[in-house]
C-alpha positions in Angstrom: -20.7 27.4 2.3 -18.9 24.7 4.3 -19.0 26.4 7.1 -22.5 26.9 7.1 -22.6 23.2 5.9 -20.5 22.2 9.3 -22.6 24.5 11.4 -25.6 22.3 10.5 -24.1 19.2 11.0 -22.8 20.4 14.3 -26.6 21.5 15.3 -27.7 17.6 14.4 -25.9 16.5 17.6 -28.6 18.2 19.8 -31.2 16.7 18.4 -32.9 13.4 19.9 -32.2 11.5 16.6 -28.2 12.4 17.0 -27.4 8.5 16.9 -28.8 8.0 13.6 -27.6 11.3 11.8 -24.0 10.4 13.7 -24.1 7.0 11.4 -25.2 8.7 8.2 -22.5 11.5 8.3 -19.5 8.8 9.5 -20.9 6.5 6.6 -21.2 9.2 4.0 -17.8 11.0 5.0 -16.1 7.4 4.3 -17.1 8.1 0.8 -18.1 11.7 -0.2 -19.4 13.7 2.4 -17.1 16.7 3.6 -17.5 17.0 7.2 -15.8 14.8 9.4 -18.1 12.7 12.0 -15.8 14.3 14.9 -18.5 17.6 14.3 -21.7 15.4 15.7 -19.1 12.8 17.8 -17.6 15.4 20.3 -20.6 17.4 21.5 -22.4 14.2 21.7 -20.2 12.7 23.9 -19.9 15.2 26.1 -23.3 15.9 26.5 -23.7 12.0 27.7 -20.5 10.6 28.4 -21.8 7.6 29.4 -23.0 6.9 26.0 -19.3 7.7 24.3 -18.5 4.3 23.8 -21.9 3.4 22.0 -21.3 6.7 20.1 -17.9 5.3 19.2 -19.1 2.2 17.8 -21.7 4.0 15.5 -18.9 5.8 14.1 -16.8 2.6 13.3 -19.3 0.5 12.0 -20.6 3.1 9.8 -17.3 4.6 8.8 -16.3 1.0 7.7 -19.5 0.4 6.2 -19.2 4.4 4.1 -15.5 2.9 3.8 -16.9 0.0 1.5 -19.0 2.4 -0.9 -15.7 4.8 -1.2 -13.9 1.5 -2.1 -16.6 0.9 -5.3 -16.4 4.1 -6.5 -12.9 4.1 -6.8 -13.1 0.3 -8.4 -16.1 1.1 -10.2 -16.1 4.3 -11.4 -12.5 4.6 -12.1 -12.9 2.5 -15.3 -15.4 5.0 -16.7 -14.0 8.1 -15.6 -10.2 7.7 -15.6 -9.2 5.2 -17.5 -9.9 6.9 -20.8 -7.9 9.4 -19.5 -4.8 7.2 -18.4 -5.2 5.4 -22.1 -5.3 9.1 -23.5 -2.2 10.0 -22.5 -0.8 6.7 -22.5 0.1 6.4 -18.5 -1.0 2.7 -18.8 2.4 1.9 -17.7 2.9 4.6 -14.9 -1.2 3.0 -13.4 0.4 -0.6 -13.2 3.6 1.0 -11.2 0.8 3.1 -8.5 -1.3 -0.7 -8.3 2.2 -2.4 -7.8 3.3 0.0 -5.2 -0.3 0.4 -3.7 -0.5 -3.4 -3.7 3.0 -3.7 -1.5 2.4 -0.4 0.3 -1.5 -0.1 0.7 -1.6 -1.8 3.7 0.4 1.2 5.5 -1.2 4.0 4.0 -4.6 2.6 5.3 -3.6 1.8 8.4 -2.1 5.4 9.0 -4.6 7.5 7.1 -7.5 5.9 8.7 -6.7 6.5 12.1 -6.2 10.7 11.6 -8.3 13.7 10.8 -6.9 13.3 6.9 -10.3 12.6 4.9 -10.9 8.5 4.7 -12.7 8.7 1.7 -9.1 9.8 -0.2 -8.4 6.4 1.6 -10.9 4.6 0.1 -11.5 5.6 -3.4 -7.7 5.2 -3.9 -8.0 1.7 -2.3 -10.8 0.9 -5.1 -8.8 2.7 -7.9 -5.9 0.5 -7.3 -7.6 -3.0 -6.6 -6.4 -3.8 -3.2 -7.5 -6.7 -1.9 -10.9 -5.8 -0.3 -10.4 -7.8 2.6 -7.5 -6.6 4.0 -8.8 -3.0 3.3 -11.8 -4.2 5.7 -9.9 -5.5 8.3 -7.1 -2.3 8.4 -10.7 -0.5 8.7 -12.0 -1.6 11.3 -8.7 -0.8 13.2 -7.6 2.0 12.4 -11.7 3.7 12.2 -12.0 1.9 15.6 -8.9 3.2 16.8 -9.7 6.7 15.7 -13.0 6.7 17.2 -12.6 5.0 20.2 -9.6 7.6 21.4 -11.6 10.7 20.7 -14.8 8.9 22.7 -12.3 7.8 25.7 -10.8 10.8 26.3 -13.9 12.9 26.0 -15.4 10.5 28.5 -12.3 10.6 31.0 -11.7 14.2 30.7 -14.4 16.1 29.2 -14.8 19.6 28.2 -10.7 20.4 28.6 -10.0 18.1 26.3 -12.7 19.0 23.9 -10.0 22.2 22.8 -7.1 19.7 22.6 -8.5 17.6 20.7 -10.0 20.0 18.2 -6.5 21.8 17.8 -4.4 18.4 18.1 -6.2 15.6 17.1 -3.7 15.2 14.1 -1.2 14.8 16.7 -2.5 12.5 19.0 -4.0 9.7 16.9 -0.6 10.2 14.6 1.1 9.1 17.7 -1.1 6.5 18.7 -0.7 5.1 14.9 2.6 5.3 15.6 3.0 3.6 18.5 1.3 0.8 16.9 3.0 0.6 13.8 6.6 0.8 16.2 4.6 -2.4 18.1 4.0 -4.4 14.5 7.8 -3.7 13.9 9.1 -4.7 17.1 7.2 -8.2 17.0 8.1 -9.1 13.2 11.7 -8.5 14.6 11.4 -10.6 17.2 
């Protein structure tokens, strides 16, 4: 079934309305949605790399944007759904510890889970479910979804179809690294 499901997303990117369906499926995998945009994304951007930048940008803003609903369910619905649940078994306690760490940690995890493969919306339910400040969560967004989505569109656009195959088989990898690299860059300057 979610191969089928894939396949179908894959066959939006041929059609003249790709732009639009590339924004709903990058706003709605933020949140709940399955497939990642990378399935409209890379065709598209092969077929008119001169459009890979604009395609990139559709992404981000839209992945931020499905980013912000992801963060309200978590907020939201996690009061009406789990905490019965946590009050059940009396984990009250063991929540406040996940908030605390979340709270000193959160920061991190978003930065680094946002800018790989690894589904967002885990991201950004878990963001909602443990309060972090919404701001922040906006701002680490935009980086690390721009980062994410930016590199795939780049390299597509520098190097085309070869990299289509590395990039499907090591995209993990490369935008691991690049997070990475940044986070080694943060550390280096709050040292100096």
């Amino acid at each position: 079934m979610l191969r089928r499901l894939y396949d179908r997303v894959l066959a939006l990117a041929g059609s003249r309305r790709a732009p639009a369906w590339l924004a709903v499926i990058s706003f709605a995998e933020s949140s709940f949605f399955p497939i990642p945009p990378d399935a409209l994304l890379i065709p598209m951007c092969l077929a008119r790399p001169q459009h890979a930048w604009r395609f990139a940008l559709i992404c981000t803003v839209s992945s931020v944007l499905g980013g912000a609903l992801g963060y309200y369910i978590g907020y939201a619905l996690f009061e009406v759904l789990a905490q019965p649940i946590i009050q059940l078994y009396h984990y009250e306690a063991a929540f406040e510890r996940f908030k605390a760490t979340y709270a000193e940690w959160g920061l991190w995890v978003i930065l680094v889970k946002g800018a790989t493969p690894i589904p967002y919306k885990i991201v950004t339910i878990a963001s909602g479910a443990a309060s972090f400040n919404f701001g922040v969560f906006m701002l680490a967004s935009i980086a690390t979804r721009g980062l994410r989505f930016f590199l795939v569109a780049g390299l597509l656009r520098l190097y085309g179809e070869p990299v289509r195959i590395f990039i499907e088989r090591r995209l993990t990898l490369v935008t691991t690294l690049a997070v990475l690299g940044i986070l080694a860059g943060f550390a280096l300057l709050k040292l100096l």
